[in-house]
Each structure stands twice: as C-alpha cells, then as structure tokens.
N, C-alpha and C positions, 0 to 999 in steps of 0.2 A: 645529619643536621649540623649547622656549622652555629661555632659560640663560639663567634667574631662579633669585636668591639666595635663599630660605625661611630663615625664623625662627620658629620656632611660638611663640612668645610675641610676637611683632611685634603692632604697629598695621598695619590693610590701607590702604593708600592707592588712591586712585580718581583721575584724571586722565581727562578727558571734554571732548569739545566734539561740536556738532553744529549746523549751518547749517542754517535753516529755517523759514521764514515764520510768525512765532508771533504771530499778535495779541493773544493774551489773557496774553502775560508778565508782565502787571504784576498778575495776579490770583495766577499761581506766587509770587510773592514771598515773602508771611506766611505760606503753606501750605508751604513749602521749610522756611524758617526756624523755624519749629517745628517742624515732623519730622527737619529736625536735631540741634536742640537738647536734643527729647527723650530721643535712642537717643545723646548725648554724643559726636557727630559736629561735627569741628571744620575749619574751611579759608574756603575760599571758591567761591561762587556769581553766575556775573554772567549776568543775562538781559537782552539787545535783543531790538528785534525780527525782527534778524536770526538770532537762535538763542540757545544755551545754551553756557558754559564754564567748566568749574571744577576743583577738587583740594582733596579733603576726605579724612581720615582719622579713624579710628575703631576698631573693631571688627568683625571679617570678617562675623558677624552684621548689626550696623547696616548695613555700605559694601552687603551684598545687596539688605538691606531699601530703601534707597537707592535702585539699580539698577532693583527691581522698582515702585517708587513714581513712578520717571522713565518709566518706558514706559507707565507706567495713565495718568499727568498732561501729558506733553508727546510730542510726534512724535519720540522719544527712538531709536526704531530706527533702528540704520544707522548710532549714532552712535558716534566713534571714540572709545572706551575701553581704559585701559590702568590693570593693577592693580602695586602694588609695595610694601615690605613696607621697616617702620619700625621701628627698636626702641626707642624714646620717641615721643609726639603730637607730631607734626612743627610743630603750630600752638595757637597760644595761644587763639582764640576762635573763634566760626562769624561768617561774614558772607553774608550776602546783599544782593548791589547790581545796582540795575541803572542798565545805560549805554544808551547809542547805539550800541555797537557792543561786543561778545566783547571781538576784537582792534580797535583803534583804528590804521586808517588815513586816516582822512577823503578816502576816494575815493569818493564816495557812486554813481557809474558802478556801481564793482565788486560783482557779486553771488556771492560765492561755491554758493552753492544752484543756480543756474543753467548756471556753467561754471564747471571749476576746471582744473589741467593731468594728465597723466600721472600715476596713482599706479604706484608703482614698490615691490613687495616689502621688506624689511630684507632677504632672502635673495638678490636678483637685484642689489642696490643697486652690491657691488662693480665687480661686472662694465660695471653702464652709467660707475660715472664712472673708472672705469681708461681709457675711449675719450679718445682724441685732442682728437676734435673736439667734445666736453661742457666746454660753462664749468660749474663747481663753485660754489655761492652759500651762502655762509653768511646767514643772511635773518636772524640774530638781533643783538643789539647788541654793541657790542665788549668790553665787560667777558667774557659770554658767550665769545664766541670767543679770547677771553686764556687762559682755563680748558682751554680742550677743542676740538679739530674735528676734521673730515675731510682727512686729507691731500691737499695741492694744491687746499682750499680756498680761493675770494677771500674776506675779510672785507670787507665795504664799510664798518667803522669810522664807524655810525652808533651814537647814543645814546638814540635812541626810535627804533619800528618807522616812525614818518612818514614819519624818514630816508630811508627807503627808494624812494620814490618820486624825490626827487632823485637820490641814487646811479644809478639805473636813468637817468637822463635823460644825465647825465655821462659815464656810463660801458659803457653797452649798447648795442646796436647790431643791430636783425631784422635787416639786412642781414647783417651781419659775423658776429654770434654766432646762428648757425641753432640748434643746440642745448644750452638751461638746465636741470644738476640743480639743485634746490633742497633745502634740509632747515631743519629747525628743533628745536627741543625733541619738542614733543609733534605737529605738524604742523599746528596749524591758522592759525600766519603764512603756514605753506605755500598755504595755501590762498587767501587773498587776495593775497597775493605772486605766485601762482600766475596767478589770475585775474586781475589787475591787469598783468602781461606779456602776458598773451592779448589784453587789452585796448586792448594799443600793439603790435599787430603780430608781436608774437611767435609762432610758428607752432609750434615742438615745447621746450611745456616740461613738465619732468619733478618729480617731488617725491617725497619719502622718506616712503612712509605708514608713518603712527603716529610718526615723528618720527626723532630720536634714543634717545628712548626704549625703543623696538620695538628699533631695530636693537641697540642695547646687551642688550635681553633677550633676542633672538633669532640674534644671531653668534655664536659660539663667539671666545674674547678670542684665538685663534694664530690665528684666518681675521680678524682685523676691522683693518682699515685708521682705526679712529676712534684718535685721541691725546689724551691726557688724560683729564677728568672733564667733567661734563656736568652744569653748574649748575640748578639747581631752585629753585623759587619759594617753598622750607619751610623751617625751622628743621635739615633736612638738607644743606644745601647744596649740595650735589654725589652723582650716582651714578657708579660705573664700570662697569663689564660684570659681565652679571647682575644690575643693579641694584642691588647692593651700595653701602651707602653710603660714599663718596669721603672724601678727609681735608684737604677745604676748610673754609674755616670764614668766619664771615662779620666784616665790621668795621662795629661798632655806631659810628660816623661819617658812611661814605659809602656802606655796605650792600653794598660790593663783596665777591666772594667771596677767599680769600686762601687761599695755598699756603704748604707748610710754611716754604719762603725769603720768602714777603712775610713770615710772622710771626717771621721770623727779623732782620729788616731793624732796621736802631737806630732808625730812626721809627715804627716800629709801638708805640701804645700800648695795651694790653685793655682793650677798653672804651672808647675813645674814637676812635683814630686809626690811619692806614697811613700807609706813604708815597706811599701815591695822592692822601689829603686834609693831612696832616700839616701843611703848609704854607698850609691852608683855614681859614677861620673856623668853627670846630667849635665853640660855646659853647654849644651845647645839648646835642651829646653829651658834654663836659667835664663840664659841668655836671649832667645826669643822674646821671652815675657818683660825681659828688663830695657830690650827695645821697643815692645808694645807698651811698656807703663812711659818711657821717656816720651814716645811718639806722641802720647796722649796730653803727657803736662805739657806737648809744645801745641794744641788744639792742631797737630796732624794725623793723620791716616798712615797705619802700620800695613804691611801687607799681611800679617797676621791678623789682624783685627778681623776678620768675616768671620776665621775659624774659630777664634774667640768670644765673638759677640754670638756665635750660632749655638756653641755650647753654652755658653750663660742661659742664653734664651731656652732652650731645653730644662740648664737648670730649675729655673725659675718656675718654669710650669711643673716638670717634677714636685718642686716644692710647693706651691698653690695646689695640688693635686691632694698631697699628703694631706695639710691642714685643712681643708675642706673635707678629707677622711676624718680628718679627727675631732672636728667642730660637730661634724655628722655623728657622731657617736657619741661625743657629750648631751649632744641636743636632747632636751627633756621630752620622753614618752607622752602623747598626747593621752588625754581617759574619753576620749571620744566625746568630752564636752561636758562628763558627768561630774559633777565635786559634791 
C-alpha cells in the first residue's frame, strides 16, 4: 500500500535506473533529448553502457509518455521506477549525458546486471535490520546522512560514492560481518555496492529495494524507524514520508542541504554561504549574488535570477507549509459544540 503525498496540481517526478548491457546508448542520446524537450520535460538522463539513470519531471502526461517511449527504445523492463509529486519543476533544464558508468565507482570487476545482493521489500526492511547480527550501511555520502537515516545506521563519512570501496577495506570484514543491510536513496549505489561486497567475499548481503524512497512511500510514518529527511538530487531538496516535500533547503556555496538550525546559524549567508563553507573561498558564489543584487537595483534580468527566484519560491512555500503546521496546532480543540 503506498503512503504517497498527492497534489493534483503537482509536477510528476520520475526517478529510474536499470542495469543492462546497452550497446547502442549513444544513438538514445539526441532521440531522448528531444522527446524531452518537446513534452517540457526537465531533469536529467545519463546513459553507459552499463544501463540507464535518471530523474526528470514534467507533466503526468509527458513523465507517461516517457515511461512508454523507454520500454519501445531501450531493455527498460524490470526497471526500478519510482513516481513522486512536485508543486513547482523541481529543475531548471533537461540534460542528457552520457558517462561510463550510471553510478560511478570505478570497479570495472563489478557488474551489477549479472549479480547484485538480496533485495529486501520497504515493508519486511524493519524487521531484517532490527536483527542483532545485521551491520546497517549507509552507502550514501555524508552530507546525505547528516540530513536523514536509518536508525543504528553506520555512515562510513565518505564524500563520493568511490569512497566506498576504501571504507569497505578499512572497516568490513566476510569473516566478522556475516550479514550487510545496505540502502540508499533511490537503490541503484545499492546495487553496485551490493555487487562489489559479493565480489570480496561477502556471502549474505542485503539492500533496500527501491531505496529510501520506496520505503518512505510505502511505511506508514508511526511504523518507520527512518529519522529525518531524505535529500534529493532537485530543487526539492529533501522528502519525508509520503514523499512529501521536506523543509531543507539548499546553500548556493557548497550545495549542501540545510535545516532550519543551519539557516538559523550567524554564518549562514542566502545566497552565498553556511557554516559548512563560510570559512571557504566562496568568490563565485559571492560574487554571483552580488551580480544578481546589482542586476536587480538596475530593473534588469541576471542569468542567475531563474535559479534564484526558483529557490526562494520553494522557500517560501516551505515556509507557508511550516506555519500553517503550526497555526494548526495552536488551533483551539473544538467540544463538539458543547459548553
């Protein structure tokens, strides 16, 4: 049963990957990239030849038309998709790139199409890592896990996914650690993360299919053992259960996501800095904002201004969200009419 948030008037968000031997990816390219552009389909698209990964929004029309355009043109079945719902275009343009790899770990061993570990339900997920004997992985990088995880989580306080293979050398052990849950965002680190422990010996590892994502849409928020919010790769920031959107917001400095106490912090400046970089040579985001405030006292148009005015407008309802929580909770209990 899914405990997804609905907006009818939302933008549909599309979140996809799928692992699978594609030699002709580099012909998808300009045929993607037009058919999104057409139907005003915005995000990103990255093709290897190991498969497809992306997250675009649009139109619940287009994101179909989409859907049904990826199964006619690429071995798209089977692949892990997940929808969720935007109330402004989470992204400013469409892109289309292709890489060497989806996810970049440069283990070129690893094939996740071939072996990958345990998938594990969003609904059965509690119950495996409440066991004793389960190490708990956070597979995502540590800004990530600052925001939000799974209780009794390890973060391995890496800052690209590469990380991860040193972590794993340092600190796991087939012998010692018999059984790995893993999770991620959307689950496809899982998946070479996954593969990549199977690969050194590892004998029972586990992974959270569809992500965090899934499980946030599919727990119910008084059974879910997740804390915090669950950062996203969009002009959304962050969801929380139901996939509702969260009240992080991002710092155009060091692009980290920020809670209401970082934007509370005397280092925090809009638009330029937190006290994560504050103390950072930030002259380009300084300097950005100080051509966007100039451009503005002259009643002109910055080329900044869209990605500006799109986060305000984010903030903004963030913030009309909160006090409306909180007006909501002041509000005096009715006695059903009795006095």
């Amino acid at each position: 049963m899914s405990n997804l948030h609905v907006s009818p008037a939302a933008f549909k968000v599309a979140a996809f990957y799928k692992f699978a031997d594609f030699s002709g990816f580099l012909r998808l390219k300009p045929d993607l990239a037009e058919f999104c552009c057409a139907r005003g389909i915005r995000g990103t698209i990255i093709l290897a030849e190991e498969g497809i990964n992306g997250t675009v929004a649009g139109t619940a029309e287009a994101i179909d038309a989409l859907v049904d355009h990826l199964n006619e043109t690429f071995p798209f079945q089977g692949a892990e998709l997940k929808f969720s719902q935007a109330e402004a275009m989470p992204f400013l343009r469409m892109k289309v790139r292709v890489k060497e790899e989806i996810v970049t770990l440069r283990a070129p061993e690893v094939k996740p199409s071939e072996a990958v570990g345990t998938y594990v339900a969003a609904e059965d997920w509690n119950a495996l890592i409440g066991r004793e004997d389960v190490v708990l992985l956070d597979t995502r990088n540590d800004y990530e896990a600052e925001l939000g995880t799974f209780e009794g989580a390890i973060d391995p306080h890496t800052r690209s996914f590469v990380e991860f293979k040193d972590f794993v050398a340092k600190n796991l052990d087939p012998e010692r650690d018999r059984k790995v849950a893993m999770f991620c965002t959307g689950g496809i680190r899982c998946e070479k993360a996954s593969a990549y422990l199977l690969s050194k010996g590892f004998e029972e590892v586990f992974h959270l299919k569809g992500g965090i994502l899934k499980y946030l849409e599919t727990v119910p928020e008084e059974e879910s053992r997740w804390q915090g919010e669950c950062f996203v790769f969009d002009e959304r920031v962050s969801v929380t259960h139901g996939l509702a959107e969260g009240d992080a917001t991002l710092c155009r400095g060091c692009r980290r996501p920020l809670t209401a106490a970082d934007r509370a912090h005397p280092d925090y400046r809009e638009g330029i800095c937190c006290a994560h970089c504050a103390d950072a040579p930030r002259s380009g985001a300084r300097e950005r904002q100080r051509q966007i405030e100039i451009a503005r006292s002259r009643g002109e148009r910055h080329m900044g201004d869209e990605a500006a005015a799109h986060a305000q407008e984010n903030l903004e309802k963030k913030k009309a969200r909160r006090q409306a929580s909180q007006d909501a909770t002041k509000a005096p209990v009715s006695d059903g009419g009795n006095s």
